[in-house]
C-alpha positions in Angstrom: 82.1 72.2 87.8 79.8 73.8 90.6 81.7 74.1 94.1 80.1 73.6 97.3 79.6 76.4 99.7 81.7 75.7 103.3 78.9 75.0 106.0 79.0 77.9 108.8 76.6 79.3 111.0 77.9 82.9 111.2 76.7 83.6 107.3 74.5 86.4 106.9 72.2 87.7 104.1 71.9 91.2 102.2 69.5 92.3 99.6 70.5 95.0 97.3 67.5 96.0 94.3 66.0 92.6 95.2 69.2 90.2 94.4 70.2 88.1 97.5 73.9 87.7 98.4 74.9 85.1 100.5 78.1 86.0 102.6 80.0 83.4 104.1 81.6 83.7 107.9 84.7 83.0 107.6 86.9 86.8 106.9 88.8 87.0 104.2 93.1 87.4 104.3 93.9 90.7 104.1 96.6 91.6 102.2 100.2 92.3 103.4 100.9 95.2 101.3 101.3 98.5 103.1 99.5 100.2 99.8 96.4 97.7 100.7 96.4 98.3 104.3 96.8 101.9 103.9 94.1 102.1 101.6 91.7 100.1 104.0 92.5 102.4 106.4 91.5 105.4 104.4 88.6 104.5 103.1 87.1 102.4 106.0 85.9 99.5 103.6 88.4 96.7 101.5 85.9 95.6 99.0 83.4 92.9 99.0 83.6 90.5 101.5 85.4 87.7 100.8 85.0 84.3 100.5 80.8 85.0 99.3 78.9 83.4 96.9 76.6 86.2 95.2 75.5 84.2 92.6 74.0 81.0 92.2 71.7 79.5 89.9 71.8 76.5 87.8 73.4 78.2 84.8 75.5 80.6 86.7 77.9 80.8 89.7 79.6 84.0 90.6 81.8 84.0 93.7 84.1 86.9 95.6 87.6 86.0 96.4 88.6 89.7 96.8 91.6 90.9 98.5 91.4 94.9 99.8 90.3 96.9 98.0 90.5 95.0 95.0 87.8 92.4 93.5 88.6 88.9 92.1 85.8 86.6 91.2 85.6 83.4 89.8 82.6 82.5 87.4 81.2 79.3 86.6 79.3 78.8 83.6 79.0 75.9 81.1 81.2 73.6 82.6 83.8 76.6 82.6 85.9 78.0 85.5 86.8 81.6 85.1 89.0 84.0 87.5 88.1 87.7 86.4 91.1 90.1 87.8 93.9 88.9 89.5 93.9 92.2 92.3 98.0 93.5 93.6 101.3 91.4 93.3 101.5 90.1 97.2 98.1 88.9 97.2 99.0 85.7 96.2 98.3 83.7 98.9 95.5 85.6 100.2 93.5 84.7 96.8 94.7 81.2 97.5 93.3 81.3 101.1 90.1 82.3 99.7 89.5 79.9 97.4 90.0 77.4 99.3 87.8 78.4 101.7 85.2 77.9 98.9 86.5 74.6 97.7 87.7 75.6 94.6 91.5 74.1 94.0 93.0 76.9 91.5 93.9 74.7 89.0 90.5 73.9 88.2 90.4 77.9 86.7 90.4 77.5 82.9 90.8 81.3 82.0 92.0 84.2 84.0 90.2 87.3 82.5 91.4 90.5 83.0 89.6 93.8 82.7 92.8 95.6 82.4 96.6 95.5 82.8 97.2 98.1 85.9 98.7 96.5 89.0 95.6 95.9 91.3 94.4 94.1 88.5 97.0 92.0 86.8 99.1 91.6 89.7 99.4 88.2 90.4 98.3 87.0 86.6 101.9 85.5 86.0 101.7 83.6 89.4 98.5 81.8 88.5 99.7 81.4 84.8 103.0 79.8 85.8 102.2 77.9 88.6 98.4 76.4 87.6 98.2 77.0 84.2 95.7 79.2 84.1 95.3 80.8 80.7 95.3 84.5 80.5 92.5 86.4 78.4 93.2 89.8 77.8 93.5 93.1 76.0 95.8 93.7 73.2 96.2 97.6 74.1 97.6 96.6 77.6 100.5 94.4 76.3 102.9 97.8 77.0 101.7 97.8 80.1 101.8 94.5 81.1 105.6 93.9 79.5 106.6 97.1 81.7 105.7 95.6 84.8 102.3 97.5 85.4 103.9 100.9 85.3 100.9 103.6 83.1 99.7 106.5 83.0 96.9 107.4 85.1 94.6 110.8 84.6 93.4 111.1 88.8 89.8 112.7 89.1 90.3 114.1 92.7 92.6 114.6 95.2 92.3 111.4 97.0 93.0 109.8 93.7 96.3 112.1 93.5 97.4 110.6 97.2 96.5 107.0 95.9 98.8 107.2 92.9 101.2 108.4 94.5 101.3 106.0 97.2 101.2 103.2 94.4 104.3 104.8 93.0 107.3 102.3 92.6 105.5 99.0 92.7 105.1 96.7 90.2 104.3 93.3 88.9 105.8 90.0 86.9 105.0 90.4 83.5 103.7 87.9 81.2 101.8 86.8 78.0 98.4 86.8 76.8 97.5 83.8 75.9 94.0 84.9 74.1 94.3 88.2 73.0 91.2 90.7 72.6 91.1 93.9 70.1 87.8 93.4 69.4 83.9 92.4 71.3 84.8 88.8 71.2 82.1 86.2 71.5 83.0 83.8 74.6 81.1 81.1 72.7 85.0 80.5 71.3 85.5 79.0 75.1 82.9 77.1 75.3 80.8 79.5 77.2 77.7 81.8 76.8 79.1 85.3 77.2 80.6 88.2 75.6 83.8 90.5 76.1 83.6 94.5 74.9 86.4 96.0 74.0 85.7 99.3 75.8 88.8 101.0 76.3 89.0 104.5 77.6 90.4 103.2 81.1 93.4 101.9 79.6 93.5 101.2 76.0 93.3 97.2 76.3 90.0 97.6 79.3 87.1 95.3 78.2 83.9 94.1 80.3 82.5 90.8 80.8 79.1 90.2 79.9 77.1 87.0 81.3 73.2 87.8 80.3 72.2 90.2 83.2 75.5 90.2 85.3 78.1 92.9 84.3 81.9 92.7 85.5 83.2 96.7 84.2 86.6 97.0 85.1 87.4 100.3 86.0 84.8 101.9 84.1 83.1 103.0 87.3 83.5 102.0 91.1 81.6 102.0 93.9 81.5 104.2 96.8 84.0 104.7 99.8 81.8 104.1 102.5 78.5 103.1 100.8 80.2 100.4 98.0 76.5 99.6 96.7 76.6 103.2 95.2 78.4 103.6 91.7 80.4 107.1 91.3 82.9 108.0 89.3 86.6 106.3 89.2 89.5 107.6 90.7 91.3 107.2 87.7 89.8 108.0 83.8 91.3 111.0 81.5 88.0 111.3 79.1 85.4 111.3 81.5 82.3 112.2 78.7 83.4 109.2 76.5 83.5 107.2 79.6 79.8 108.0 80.1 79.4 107.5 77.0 80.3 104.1 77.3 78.2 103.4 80.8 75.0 104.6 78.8 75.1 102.2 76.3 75.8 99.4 78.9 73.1 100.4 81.1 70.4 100.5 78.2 71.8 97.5 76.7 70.3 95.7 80.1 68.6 98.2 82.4 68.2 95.7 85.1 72.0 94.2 85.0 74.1 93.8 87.8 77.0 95.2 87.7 80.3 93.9 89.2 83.0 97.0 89.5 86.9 96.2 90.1 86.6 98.1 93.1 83.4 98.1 96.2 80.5 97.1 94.7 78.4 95.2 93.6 75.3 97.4 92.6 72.2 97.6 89.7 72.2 99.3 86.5 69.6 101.2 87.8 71.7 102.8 90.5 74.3 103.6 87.7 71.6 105.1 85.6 71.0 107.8 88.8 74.3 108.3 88.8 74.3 109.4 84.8 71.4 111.4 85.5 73.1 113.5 88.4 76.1 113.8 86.2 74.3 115.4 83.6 72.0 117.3 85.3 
């Protein structure tokens, strides 16, 4: 179920640790939402670019359909198609746009994974459930916040994540049903596909990461930086921030060299998350 990469001449390359990331030419749709714009604005960066292919290898394919500030990527693995995170109701289209840039026809997505139930997450999950078929996998905890239309409660860790909320304020999503629901770790095997989910929680009490061997997609466990998205610091958003660290340890030393995929800027190393641990408890 591979997908071919569109042929372009304006591509360019980065290497981040040593991992290569191919970055296709053509820019991504930007979102219509003044919340996405507005957040764009502010923090002079909207995510990874998108359409790229970051990974690809003959038993893996990650790709970046991101839209603003928030990250969507579809993962290919053992014959499996797999949307992790569906970023904020109004980015619809834009997702659309991007994934056909990358010849990928959306209703070739098996499973739409989500890390969590807030609104830049799960935003346009009932879209691509209704209208494709796509099959929802998700945590049990967020099912209150999914059938209330996204609306939570969020603990902000600064002041710019106090403006953020607050500009959030008053939007809000479709709901709809999980069609596979997680409580527990849950072995990906069940889908036909080498992987694992972790019920972490802590963000929201239904968060979980994606494991795929050495690549890591966490959610809102951590983010990466405003201006410099290859640098993990800590989310805007997260009310028990020593459990959440907790919780990054034991990621990081379960594969030091992991790369890790964050729901917002990104992508960066365990190792660079492991610094980032160390300066927090130092």
């Amino acid at each position: 179920m591979w997908y071919a990469s569109p042929v372009t001449t304006e591509g360019y390359s980065i290497t981040q640790r040593g991992s290569a990331s191919r970055f296709l030419g053509k820019p991504a749709r930007q979102p219509k939402t003044r919340w996405s714009w507005l957040a764009c604005l502010l923090v002079a960066a909207c995510g990874i670019p998108s359409p790229a292919v970051l990974v690809d290898r003959p038993d893996l394919r990650i790709a970046s359909v991101s839209v603003g500030p928030a990250n969507v990527f579809i993962v290919d693995r053992n014959g499996v198609r797999m949307m992790i995170d569906a970023a904020n109701p109004g980015d619809e289209e834009a997702i659309e746009d991007n994934l056909a840039a990358l010849e990928i026809d959306p209703s070739s997505i098996d499973y739409l994974i989500l890390t969590h139930g807030h609104i830049d997450h799960a935003g346009t999950a009932a879209h691509f459930r209704g209208k494709y078929g796509i099959k929802i996998v998700a945590g049990v905890g967020d099912e209150g916040i999914i059938a209330d239309h996204g609306r939570a409660d969020i603990c902000p860790t600064s002041a710019l994540a106090r403006f953020i909320r607050w500009a959030m304020s008053g939007r809000r999503y479709e709901p709809f049903a999980i069609d596979i629901p997680i409580d527990a770790d849950f072995d990906l095997v069940e889908l036909g596909v080498e992987g694992q989910i972790l019920h972490l929680q802590g963000h929201t009490e239904g968060s979980i990461a994606i494991l795929f061997d050495d690549q890591y997609f966490v959610g809102d466990q951590i983010r990466g930086g405003l201006l410099r998205r290859g640098q993990p610091t800590t989310h805007f958003f997260m009310c028990d921030l020593a459990e959440n660290r907790a919780k990054l340890r034991a990621l990081v030393e379960r594969n030091p060299a992991a790369s890790w995929y964050p729901g917002h800027f990104g992508p960066f190393d365990a190792t660079y998350v492991a610094e980032y641990l160390a300066r927090q408890s130092g």
